[in-house]
C-alpha positions in Angstrom: 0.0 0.0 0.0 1.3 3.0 -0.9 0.7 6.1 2.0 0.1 9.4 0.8 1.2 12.6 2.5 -1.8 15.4 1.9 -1.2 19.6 2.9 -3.4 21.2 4.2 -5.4 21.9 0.7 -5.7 18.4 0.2 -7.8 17.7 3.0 -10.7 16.3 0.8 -8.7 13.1 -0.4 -8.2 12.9 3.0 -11.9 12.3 3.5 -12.7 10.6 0.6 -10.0 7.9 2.3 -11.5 8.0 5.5 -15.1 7.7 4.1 -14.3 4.4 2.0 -12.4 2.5 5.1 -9.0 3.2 4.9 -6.6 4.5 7.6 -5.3 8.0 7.5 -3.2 10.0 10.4 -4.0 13.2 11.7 -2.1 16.3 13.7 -3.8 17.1 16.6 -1.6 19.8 19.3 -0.6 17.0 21.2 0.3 14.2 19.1 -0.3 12.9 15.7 -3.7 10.4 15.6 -4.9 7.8 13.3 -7.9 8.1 11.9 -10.4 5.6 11.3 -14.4 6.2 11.1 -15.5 5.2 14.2 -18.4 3.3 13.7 -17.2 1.4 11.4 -15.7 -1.5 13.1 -13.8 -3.0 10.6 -11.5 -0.1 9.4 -11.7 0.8 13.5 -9.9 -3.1 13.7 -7.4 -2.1 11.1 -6.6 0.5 13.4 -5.1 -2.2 15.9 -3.9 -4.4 12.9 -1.8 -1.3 11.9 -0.1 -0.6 15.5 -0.1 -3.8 16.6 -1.9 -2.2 19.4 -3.7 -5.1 22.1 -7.4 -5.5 21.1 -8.8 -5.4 24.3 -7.2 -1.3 25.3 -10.0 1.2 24.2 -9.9 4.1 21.6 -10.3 7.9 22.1 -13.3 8.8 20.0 -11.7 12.2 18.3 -15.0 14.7 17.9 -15.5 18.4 16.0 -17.7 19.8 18.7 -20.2 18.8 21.4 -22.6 18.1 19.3 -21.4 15.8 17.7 -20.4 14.1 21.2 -24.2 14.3 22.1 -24.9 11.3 19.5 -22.9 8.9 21.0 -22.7 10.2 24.9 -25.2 8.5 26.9 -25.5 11.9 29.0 -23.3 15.1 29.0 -23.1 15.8 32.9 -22.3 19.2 34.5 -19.1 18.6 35.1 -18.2 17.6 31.5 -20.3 20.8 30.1 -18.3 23.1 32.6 -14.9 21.0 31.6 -15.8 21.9 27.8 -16.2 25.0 28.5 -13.0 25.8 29.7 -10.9 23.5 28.3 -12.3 22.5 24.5 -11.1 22.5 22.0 -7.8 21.6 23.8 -6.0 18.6 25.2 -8.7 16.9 27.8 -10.1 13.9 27.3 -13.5 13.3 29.0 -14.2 9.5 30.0 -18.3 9.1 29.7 -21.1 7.0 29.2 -21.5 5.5 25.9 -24.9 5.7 24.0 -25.7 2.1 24.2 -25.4 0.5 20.0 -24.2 3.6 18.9 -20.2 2.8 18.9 -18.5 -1.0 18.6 -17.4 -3.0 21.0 -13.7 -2.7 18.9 -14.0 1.4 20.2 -15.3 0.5 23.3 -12.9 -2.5 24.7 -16.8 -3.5 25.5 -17.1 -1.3 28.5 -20.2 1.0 28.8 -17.8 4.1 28.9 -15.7 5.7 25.9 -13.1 8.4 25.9 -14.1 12.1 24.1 -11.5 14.6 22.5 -12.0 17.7 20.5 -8.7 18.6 19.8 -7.3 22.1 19.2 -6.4 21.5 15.3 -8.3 23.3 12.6 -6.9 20.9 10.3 -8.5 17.9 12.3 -12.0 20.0 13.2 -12.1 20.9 9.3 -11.3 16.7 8.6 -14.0 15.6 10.8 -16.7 18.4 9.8 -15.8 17.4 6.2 -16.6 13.3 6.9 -19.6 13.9 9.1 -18.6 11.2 11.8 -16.1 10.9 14.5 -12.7 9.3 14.2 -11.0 6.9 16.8 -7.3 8.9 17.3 -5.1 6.9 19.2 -1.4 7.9 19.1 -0.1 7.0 15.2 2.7 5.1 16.0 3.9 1.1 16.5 2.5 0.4 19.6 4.7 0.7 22.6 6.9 3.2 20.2 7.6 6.5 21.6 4.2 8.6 20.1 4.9 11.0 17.1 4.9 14.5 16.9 6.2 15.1 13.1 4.5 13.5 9.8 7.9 11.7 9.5 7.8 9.8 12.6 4.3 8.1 11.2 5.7 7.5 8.2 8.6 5.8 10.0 6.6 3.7 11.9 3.7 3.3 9.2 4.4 3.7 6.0 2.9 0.8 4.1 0.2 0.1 6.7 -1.7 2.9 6.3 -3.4 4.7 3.4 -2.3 8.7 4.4 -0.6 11.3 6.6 -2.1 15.0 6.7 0.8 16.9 7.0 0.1 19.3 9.9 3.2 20.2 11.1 5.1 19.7 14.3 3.2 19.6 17.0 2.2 22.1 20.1 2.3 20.1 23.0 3.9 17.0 22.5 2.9 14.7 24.8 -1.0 13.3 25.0 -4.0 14.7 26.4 -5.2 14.4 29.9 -7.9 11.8 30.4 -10.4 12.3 33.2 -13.0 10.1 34.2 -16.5 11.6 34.7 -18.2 8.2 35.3 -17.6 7.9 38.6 -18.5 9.3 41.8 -15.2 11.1 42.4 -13.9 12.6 38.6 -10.1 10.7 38.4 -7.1 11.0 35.8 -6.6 8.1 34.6 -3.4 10.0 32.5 -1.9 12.8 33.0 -1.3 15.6 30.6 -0.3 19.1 30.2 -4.0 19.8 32.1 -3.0 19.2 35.7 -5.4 17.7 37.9 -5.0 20.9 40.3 -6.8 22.8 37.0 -9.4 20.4 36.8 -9.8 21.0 40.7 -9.8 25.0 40.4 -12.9 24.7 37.3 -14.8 22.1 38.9 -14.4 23.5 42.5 -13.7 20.1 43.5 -11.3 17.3 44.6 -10.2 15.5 41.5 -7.6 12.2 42.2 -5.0 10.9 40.3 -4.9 7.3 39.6 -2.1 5.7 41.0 -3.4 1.5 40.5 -2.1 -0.6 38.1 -5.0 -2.6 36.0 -4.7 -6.7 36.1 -3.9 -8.6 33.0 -7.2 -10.4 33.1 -9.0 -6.2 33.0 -10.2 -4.0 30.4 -8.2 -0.7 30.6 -10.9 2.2 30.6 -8.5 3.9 28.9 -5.4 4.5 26.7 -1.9 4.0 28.5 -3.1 2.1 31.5 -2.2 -1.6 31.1 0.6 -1.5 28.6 4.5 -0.7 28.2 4.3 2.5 26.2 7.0 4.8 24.2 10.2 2.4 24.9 12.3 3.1 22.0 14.7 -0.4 21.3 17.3 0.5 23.4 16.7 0.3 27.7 16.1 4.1 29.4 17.4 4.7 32.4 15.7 7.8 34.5 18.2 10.4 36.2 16.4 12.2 38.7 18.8 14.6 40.1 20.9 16.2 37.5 24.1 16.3 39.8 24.0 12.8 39.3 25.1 13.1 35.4 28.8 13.6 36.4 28.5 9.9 38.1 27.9 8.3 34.6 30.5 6.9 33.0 29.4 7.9 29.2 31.1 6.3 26.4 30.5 6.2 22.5 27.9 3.8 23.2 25.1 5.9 25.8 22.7 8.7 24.5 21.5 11.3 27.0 18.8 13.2 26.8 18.7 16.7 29.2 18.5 20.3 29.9 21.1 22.3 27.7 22.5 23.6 30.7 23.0 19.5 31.8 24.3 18.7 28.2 27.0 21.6 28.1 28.8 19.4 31.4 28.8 16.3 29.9 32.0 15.3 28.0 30.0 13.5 24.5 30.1 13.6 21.2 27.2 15.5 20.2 25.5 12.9 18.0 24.9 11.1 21.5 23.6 14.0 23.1 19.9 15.3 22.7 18.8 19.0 24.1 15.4 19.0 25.7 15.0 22.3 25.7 15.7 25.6 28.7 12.9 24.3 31.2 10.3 21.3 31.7 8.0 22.9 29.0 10.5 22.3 26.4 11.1 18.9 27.5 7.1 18.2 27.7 7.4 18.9 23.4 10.8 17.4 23.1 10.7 13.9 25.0 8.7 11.9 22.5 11.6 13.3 20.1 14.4 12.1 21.9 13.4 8.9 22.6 12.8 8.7 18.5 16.8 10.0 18.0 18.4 7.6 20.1 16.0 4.6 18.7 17.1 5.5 15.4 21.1 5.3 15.8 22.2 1.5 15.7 25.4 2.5 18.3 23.2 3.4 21.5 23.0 0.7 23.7 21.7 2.5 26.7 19.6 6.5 26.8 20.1 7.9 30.1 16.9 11.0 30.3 16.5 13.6 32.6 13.9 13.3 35.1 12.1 15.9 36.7 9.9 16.5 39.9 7.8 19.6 39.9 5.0 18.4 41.6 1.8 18.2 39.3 3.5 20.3 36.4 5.7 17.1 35.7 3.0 14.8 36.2 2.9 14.2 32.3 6.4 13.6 31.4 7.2 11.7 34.2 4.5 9.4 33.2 5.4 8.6 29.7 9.4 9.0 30.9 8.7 6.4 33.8 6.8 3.7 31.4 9.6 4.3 28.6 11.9 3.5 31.2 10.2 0.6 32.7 10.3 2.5 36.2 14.5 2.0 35.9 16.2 4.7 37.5 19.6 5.6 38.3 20.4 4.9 42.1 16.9 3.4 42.6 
């Protein structure tokens, strides 16, 4: 199969793909998504086929508004109409009810809840207006692959596999959205994003937790990231936590790092094994993804050693998708 790559005034082959089945990956702020119709189940299953993504770990249903939400939402509460409100389009995910026989099982993992984004992507909002129906939008990548923020990276990963790539750019954010779940008692993230938890507090004017379980092999994931490794590149990742810690390492030709500029400009390497995350934690929210992508692409790293960071909730994100890339290994832990 060959995959196309479509600009932004080619977004109408784009649909007429989308509308007769076939895959095609979108840009969203956070990451890149692929796009299948979402109620159609069978392009929906090529989806997984594609990624090589586990059947049973649900889809984000990507939406142009809240109206188009309503068709498939079993209810809209209060809290998710005051969450839209402040937050959409944007990079929150809300965790609902799903309209019973309105979405497949293949969208749903079979659980009577599904995931809603509108994402803040004019390209994407004008894709979906264009087709009429939502898209499922999980991360288009090789599953447990570091998730893409360029066009190139999908094509790396799924050129071949999938039928086209709307070229959007590089994207905003860089890592995925926040999911909360609004079908329950208590609203919880289930995964953490560049919305903290302590904004979803502030607009709600309530408590909102963080979940901190692990879901059983024999369990349905209610949502994406939950249950399995994600965005390893090849090679192991070991997590530095304090940056003094950097001179301890003994780096040879061999060992990537991935840091702070200011960590990088200390550290006696060629620069070929060194990758700059930016000034700050902001810059290393849109550059992480990246990095693990450089060093998986060179066939002399054997080990990536990353920067970690603890900032209380405003590193809640990266230390997620830093953590699971590392497998929890740390340096000195």
């Amino acid at each position: 199969m060959e995959t196309k790559i479509f600009k932004k005034d080619q977004l109408d082959e784009a649909v007429k793909l989308l509308a007769k089945g076939e895959l095609v990956a979108f840009p969203t702020e956070t990451v890149y998504g692929l796009g299948a119709i979402a109620t159609n189940e069978k392009s929906v299953k090529g989806v997984y086929a594609a990624k090589g993504r586990p059947s049973d770990n649900p889809l984000i249903v990507t939406i142009s508004d809240e109206k188009m939400m309503e068709r498939y939402a079993k209810e809209v509460p209060e809290r998710a109409k005051t969450l839209i409100k402040h937050f959409w389009p944007g990079p929150l995910t809300l965790l609902l009810f799903v309209k019973p026989g309105t979405l497949p099982d293949a969208v749903t993992g079979g659980l009577k809840t599904v995931a809603f984004r509108c994402p803040d992507d004019q390209l994407t909002h004008d894709l979906i207006a264009k087709l009429g129906y939502p898209i499922v939008g999980p991360s288009a990548n090789t599953s447990t692959k570091p998730s893409p923020t360029t066009a190139e990276h999908v094509y790396h990963d799924l050129k071949g596999k999938i039928a086209g790539i709307i070229d959007g750019g590089p994207t905003r954010v860089g890592l995925e959205s926040t999911i909360i779940d609004l079908s329950v008692k208590t609203p919880i993230v289930l995964r953490p994003g560049e919305i903290t938890p302590e904004e979803l507090s502030k607009v709600l004017g309530e408590k909102v937790l963080i979940n901190t379980g692990k879901v059983s092999d024999k369990d349905v994931p209610k949502a994406p990231g939950m249950k399995y490794r994600h965005y390893a590149p090849s090679e192991p990742v070991i997590v530095v936590d304090n940056p003094a810690d950097f001179a301890k390492i003994d780096f040879n030709e061999k060992t990537g790092v991935a840091a702070l500029g200011s960590i990088l400009a200390k550290i006696d390497l060629s620069d070929d094994n060194k990758f700059d995350l930016g000034e700050n934690l902001v810059d290393a929210d849109h550059n992480l993804f990246g990095a693990l992508r450089y060093f998986d692409d060179k066939d002399n790293i054997e080990t990536i050693y990353v920067q970690g960071f603890n900032e209380g909730e405003e590193s809640l994100a990266y230390m997620n998708r830093l953590n699971k890339a590392a497998g929890g290994h740390h340096l000195n832990k």
